[in-house]
N, C-alpha and C positions, 0 to 999 in steps of 0.2 A: 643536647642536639641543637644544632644550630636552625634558625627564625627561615621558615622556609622549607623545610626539610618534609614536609608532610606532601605538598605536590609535587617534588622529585620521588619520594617510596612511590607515591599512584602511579607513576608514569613508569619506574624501574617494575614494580610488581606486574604491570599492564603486557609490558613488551617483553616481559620472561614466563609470562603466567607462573609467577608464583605469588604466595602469599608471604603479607613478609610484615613481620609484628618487630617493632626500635622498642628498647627499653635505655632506659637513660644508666647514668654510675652508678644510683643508687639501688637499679632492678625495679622501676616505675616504669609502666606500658609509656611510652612517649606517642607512637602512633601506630596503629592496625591497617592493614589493606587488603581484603580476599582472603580473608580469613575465612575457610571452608567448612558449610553450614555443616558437616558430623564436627569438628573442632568445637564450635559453639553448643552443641547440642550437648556435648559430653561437659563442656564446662560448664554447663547451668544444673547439673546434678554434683550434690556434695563430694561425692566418693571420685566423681571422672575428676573432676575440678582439682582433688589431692593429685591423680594419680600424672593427671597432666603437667601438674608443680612438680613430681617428683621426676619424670624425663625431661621435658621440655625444660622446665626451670632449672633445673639439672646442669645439662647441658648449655644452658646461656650464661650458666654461672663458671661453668668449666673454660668458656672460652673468653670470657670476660679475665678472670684471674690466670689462666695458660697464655692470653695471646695468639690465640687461634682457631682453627676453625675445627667443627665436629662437624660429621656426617653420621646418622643415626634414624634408624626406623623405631618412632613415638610406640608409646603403649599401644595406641590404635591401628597401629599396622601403616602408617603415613610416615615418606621417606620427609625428610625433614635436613636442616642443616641451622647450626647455630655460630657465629662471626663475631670475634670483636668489633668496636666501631672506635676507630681515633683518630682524634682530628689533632691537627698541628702535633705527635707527638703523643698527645696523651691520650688516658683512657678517657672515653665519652659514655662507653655504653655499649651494648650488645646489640645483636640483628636476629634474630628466628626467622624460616624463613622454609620452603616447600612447594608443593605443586598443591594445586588449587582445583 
């Protein structure tokens, strides 16, 4: 992700209310924003923590390798959407992303 990127997601997450998690090429969190405190809550337990990797991760991995977007309601009942991200061309990295 390009140097900077962390105060445009606050400002985009701000004025869309959503929350919206960058993961870099490699599937590294690059940066979080409103990330909504049941999200947090289920990921600080072992089992929510898998079950979140296996939708959510799922899907950023799906549109990272497809080139496109998913729209999908997570294990927790939370509408959610997952986005490739590319800059000049190439792949950078994924977007997660929801209402808050």
């Amino acid at each position: 992700m390009p140097k900077g990127w962390g105060p445009v997601q606050e400002s985009l997450a701000r004025i869309a209310g959503l929350s919206l998690l960058t993961f870099d090429a490699a599937g590294r969190e690059f940066a979080a924003t409103g990330v909504p405190e049941l999200c947090r809550l289920i990921g600080s337990d072992p089992e929510g923590e898998r079950r979140c990797a296996s939708w959510c991760g799922r899907h950023r991995e799906l549109a990272a390798s497809e080139n496109r977007a998913f729209f999908y309601r997570c294990h927790a009942g939370l509408q959610c959407f997952a986005a490739p991200v590319r800059i000049a061309g190439r792949a950078a990295g994924s977007l997660l992303g929801g209402r808050t």
